[in-house]
N, C-alpha and C positions, 0 to 999 in steps of 0.2 A: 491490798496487803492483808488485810484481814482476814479472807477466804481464804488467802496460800497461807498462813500462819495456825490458823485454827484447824485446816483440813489436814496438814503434813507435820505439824512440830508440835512439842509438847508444851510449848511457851502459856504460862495463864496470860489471864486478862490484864496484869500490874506490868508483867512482861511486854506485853504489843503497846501498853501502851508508851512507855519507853522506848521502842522504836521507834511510833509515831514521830515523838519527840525530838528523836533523835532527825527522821527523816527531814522534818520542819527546819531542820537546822543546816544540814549537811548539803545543799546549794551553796552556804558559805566552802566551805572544807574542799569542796568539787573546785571553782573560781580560786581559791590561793592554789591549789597542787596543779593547776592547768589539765587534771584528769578525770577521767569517768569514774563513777563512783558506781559496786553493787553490791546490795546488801545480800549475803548467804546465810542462812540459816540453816542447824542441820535437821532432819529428819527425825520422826517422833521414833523411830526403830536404833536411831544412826548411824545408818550406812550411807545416807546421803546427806545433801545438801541440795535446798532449794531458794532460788533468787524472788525474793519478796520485793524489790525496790531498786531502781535504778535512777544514776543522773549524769547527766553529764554538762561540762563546764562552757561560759559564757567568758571564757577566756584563752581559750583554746581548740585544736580541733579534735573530735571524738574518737573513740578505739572501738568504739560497736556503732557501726552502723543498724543494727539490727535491733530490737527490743529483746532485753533478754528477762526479764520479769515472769517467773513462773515457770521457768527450764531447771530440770532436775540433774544432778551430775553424780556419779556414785563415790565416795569416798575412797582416797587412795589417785585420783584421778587427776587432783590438782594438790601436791603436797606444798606448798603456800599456805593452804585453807585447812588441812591438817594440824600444820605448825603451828600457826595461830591460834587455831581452835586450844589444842590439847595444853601450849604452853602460855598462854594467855599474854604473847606476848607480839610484837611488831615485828612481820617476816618482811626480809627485800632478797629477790632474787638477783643474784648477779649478772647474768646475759641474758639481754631482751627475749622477748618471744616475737615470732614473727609472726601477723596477722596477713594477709593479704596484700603481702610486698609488704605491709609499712610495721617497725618496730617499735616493739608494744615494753616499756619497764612495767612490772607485774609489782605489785607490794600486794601485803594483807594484815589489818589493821582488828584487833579483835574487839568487839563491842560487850563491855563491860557494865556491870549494872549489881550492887550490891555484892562484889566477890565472884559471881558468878562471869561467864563468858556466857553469853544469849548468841550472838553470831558473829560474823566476821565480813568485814567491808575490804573486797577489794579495790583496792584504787592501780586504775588502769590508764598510764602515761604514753601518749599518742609522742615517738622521737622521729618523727618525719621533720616538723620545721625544727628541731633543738638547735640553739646558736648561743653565743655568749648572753648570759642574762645578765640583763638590767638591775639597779638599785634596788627599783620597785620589782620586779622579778622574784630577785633576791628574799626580798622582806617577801612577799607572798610565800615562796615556798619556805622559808623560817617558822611563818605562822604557822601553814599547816602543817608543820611537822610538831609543832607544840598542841592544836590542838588532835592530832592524830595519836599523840603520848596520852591527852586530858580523856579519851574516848577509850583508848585501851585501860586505863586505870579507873574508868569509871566517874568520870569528874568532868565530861562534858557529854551530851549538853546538860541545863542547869534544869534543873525538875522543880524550880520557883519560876521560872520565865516563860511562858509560854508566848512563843513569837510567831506573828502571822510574817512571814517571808514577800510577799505582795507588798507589804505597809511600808517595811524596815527594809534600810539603806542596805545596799550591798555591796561587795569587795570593790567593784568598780565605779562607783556615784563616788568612792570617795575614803580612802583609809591612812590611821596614824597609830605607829610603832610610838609607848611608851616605856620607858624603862620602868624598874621598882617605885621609883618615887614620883611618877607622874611625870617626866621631861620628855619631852618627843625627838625619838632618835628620830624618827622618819616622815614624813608628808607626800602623800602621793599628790599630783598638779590638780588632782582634782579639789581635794581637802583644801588645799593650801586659794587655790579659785573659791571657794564655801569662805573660810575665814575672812578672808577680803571682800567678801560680800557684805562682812558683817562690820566691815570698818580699821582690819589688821593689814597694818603696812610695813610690818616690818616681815621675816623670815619665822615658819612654827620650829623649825629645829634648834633643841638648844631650850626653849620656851616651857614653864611650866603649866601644861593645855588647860587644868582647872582654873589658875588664877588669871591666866588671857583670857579664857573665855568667861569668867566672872564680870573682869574689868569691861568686854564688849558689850556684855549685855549690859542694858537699861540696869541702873539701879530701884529698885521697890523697895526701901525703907532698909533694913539692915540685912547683912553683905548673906547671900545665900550659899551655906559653907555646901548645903546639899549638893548646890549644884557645884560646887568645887572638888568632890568626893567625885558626883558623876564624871564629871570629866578628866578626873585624874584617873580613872576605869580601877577603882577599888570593887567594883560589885557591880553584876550583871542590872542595868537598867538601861531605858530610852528614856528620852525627855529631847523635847524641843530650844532652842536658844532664837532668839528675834535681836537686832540690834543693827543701825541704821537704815534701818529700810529692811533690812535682809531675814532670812527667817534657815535657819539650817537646823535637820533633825539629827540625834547623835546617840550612837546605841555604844556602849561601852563593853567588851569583854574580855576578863581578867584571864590572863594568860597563866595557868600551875604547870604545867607537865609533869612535873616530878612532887606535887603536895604543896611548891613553895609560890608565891605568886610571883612572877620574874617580870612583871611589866605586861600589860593590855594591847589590845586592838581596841581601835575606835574608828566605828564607820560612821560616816557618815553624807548627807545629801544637801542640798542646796533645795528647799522647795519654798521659795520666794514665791514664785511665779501659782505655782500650783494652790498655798495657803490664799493668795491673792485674787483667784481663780473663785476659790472656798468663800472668800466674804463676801465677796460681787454676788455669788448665787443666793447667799445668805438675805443680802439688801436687796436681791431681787424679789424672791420671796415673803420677806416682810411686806416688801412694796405693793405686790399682788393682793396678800390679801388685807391689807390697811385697804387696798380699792374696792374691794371686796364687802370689806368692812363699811364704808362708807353707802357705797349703791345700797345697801341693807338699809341703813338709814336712813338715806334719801326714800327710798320705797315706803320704808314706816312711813314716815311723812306725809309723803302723798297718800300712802290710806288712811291716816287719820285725816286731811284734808280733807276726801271722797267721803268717809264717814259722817265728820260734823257736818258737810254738804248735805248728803242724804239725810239728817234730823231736821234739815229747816225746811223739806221738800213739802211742797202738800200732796205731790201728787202719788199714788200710792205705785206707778209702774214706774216711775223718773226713782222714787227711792230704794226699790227694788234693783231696777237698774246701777244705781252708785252702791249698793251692797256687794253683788257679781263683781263689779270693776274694784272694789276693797279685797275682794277675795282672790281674782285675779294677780293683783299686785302683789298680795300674802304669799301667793306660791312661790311667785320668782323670789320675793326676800328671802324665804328658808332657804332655798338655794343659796343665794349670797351668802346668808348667814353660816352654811356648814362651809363653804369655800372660806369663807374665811380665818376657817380653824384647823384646814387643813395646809401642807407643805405642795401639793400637787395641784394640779385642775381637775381634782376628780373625786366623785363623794359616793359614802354610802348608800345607797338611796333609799334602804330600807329604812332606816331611820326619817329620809324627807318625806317618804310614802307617809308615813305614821301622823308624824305632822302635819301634814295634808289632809289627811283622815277626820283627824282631832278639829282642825280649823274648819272645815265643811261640814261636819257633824252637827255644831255649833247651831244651825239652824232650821233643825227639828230635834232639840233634848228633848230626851227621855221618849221619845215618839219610836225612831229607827236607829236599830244599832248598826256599828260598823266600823267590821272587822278585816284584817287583812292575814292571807298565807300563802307561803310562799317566800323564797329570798327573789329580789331584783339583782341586788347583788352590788358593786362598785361599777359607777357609770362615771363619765366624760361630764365635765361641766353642760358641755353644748349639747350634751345631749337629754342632761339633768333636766337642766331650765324649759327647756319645753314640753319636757315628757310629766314635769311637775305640773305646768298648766292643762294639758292632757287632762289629768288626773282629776284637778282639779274642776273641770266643766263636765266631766262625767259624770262624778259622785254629786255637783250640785243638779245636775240635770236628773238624775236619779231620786233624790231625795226631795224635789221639785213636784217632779211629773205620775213616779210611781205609784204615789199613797196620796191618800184622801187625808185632812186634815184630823189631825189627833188618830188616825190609824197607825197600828203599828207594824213592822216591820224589818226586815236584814238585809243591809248591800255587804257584800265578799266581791273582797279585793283579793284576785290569786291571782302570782308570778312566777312562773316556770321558766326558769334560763338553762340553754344549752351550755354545752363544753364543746370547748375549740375555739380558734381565731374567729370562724366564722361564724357565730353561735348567732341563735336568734335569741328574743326575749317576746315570751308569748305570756298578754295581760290580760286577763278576764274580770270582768266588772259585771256582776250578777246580784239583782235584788228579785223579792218575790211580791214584788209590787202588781197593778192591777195590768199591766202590760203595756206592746204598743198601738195606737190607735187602727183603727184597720185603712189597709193601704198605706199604711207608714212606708214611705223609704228611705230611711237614712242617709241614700247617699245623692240623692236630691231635697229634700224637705228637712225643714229642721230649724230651729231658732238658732240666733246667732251663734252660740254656743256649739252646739255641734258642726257649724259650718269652723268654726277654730278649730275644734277639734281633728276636722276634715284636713285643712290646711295644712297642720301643724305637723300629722300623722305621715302623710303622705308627702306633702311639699320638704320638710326639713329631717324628716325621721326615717325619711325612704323606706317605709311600712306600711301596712296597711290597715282599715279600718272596717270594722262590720257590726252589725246590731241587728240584734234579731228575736223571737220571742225563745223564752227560757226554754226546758223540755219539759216543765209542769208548769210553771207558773212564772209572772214577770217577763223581765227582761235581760237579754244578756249580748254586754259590750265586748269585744275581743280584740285585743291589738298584736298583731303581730310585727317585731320591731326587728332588725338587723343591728347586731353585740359586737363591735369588733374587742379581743382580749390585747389587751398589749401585752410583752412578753419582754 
């Protein structure tokens, strides 16, 4: 709509977006008239008229089969769309139009906004099934024809309310005719199925819907006149109502057509099931990462364990040894630890890289710095946790093997990830250490450590692993990993 708006008419930017507005709204308006709705706009020259918007209804069956959105028509062509335009006013033709065998009522409704007429909505009524209508029938098309007065005069939609349509109840989950003073002439079976959910046994017609529905809800300390206003549809609001068990949402809209408020619509839904749906995943979530939480501190645990273990060692490779399995253990907790601060199974890693870094660093200060560049990006827990251990036996094996004691030196951590589902994530671990031994083969030889490394790469990460000498100097690791993106 934006592109047919900006390229053919001379509407500003306060203009479309009042359309916008308007369009967000007008699924209801389509659903009470049981007809298609399109919006016409005229031409920035005006001899034409162009179709920015179309809808058609969830209540009936359509009058365009076609998309008509961005078909241009020259003025004079459809005089409905004339009428309306020039006299700002609500056109109904008298004898149908005939579409393709089936008989089409034509109206044109002019869309109003500060005095001005911006364009005109035709509403296009499909009279193939027409037959005696219903109560509920009845009351639908009363509505729209009030709010089809409220749009011509500029007074619908409401330019405080901005409504996502997706979220908010619709004509059919559920509607209730109020008079002036809040009494409900009418209850559709679906409403009236909502109330009863919430604990009402008697009949809503007759009922004044703010003080029933006050009386339903739980009381919280002194009587909530707000919500008695909302539900009497004084003013365009949603809010939620809970009460025995039941949970129903309730959008209230104040019916003017002619300036004066004549009695509301009030739709609403039953989403018991849904809100109930909402806490389960909510306690699940807690639950995740409270477990999350915990394995964290279990693992602390056991490294300080491994720790004080390794200070009462005499031997100098046994306490070396419980240092590596302290550090080990450190990886996977950071894992836990960001798992457990997240809502999903799935963490930044750039940040666990970091802290990886920082924790292996630890021991050689001030000797060898080390730095990382690169985004890794948002990984998978299961793919977190091992590729942290990864990390971590590299850079200790690096900062290990590479440098002579009290030499100094640089390990660079860079991460390169593709785009697409199928992206790879290519890791390079480069120091300018003294290199590999001659005849080294990494993928035979190697201390425990890189036989993990080996494992872990290949066996769980379905990647692969290589190490080789730098192109000047040192050593350089390379992992090349398989990224799947969720979408």
């Amino acid at each position: 709509m934006n592109d047919l708006v900006r390229q053919h008419t001379a509407l500003g930017e306060s203009d479309l977006e009042w359309l916008h507005l308007l369009v967000s709204e007008w699924q209801l308006l389509s659903d009470l008239s049981f007809a298609d709705l399109v919006l016409w706009v005229p031409t920035r020259d005006g001899t034409r008229y162009v179709s920015v918007a179309q809808m058609r209804p969830n209540t009936g069956p359509t009058s365009y089969q076609d998309d008509m959105v961005g078909h241009l028509v020259p003025r004079g062509r459809r005089p409905l769309l004339d009428a309306a335009l020039d006299e700002g006013r609500i056109v109904r033709e008298g004898d149908p139009e005939w579409r393709e065998e089936v008989p089409v009522r034509v109206e044109s409704i002019p869309v109003r906004r500060e005095g001005r007429v911006l364009g005109v909505i035709a509403r296009n009524t499909n009279l193939l099934t027409v037959r005696t209508p219903s109560r509920l029938e009845l009351t639908y098309l009363q509505s729209a024809s009030d709010l089809a007065q409220m749009i011509a005069a500029g007074a619908f939609p409401f330019p405080e309310q901005q409504v996502d349509m997706d979220a908010s109840p619709r004509a059919g989950d559920g509607l209730i005719r109020l008079d002036a003073d809040g009494f409900v002439q009418y209850a559709s079976p679906n409403a009236l199925s909502a109330y009863h959910r919430l604990g009402l046994a008697a009949d809503l017609v007759g009922q004044h819907l703010g003080q029933i529905t006050a009386e339903l809800a739980p009381s919280r300390g002194p009587v909530d006149e707000a919500l008695v206003k909302l539900a009497s549809g004084y003013a365009p609001r949603e809010t939620e109502v809970e009460g025995n068990g039941g949970v129903i949402q309730l959008r209230a809209i104040p019916l003017k057509p002619k300036g004066t408020r004549i009695g509301s619509l009030v739709l609403l839904r039953d989403v018991t099931e849904l809100r109930r749906r909402e806490r389960e995943l909510i306690t699940k979530d807690a639950t995740i990462r409270e477990i999350h939480h915990r394995v964290k501190n279990n693992l602390q645990t056991v490294a300080a364990l491994l720790r004080l273990q390794a200070r009462r060692m005499d031997s100098d490779r046994g306490r070396e040894a419980l240092n590596e399995a302290v550090r080990r253990v450190g990886s996977i907790a950071i894992v836990h630890e960001t798992l457990s601060q997240n809502l999903d199974e799935r963490v930044e890693f750039d940040d666990i890289a970091d802290r990886v870094i920082s924790m292996v660093a630890e021991i050689s200060p001030g000797k060898v710095a080390c730095r990382r560049s690169g985004r890794f990006g948002i990984l998978d827990a299961e793919v977190a946790t091992p590729l942290s251990m990864v990390l971590t036996e590299i850079l200790q094996n690096a900062l290990e093997h590479a440098f002579a004691p009290a030499e100094r030196g640089t390990v660079e951590v860079t991460a390169v990830r593709g785009e697409g589902r199928e992206a790879r994530l290519l890791i390079t671990v480069q120091d300018d250490g003294r290199g590999l031994p001659e005849g080294f083969d990494p993928q035979r030889t190697g201390n425990l450590g890189l036989q993990i490394v080996r494992t872990l790469v290949e066996g769980e990460l379905g990647g692969s692993f290589d190490m080789r000498p730098a192109p000047e100097r040192g050593t350089r690791v390379v992992l090349d990993l398989p990224v799947r993106t969720r979408r």
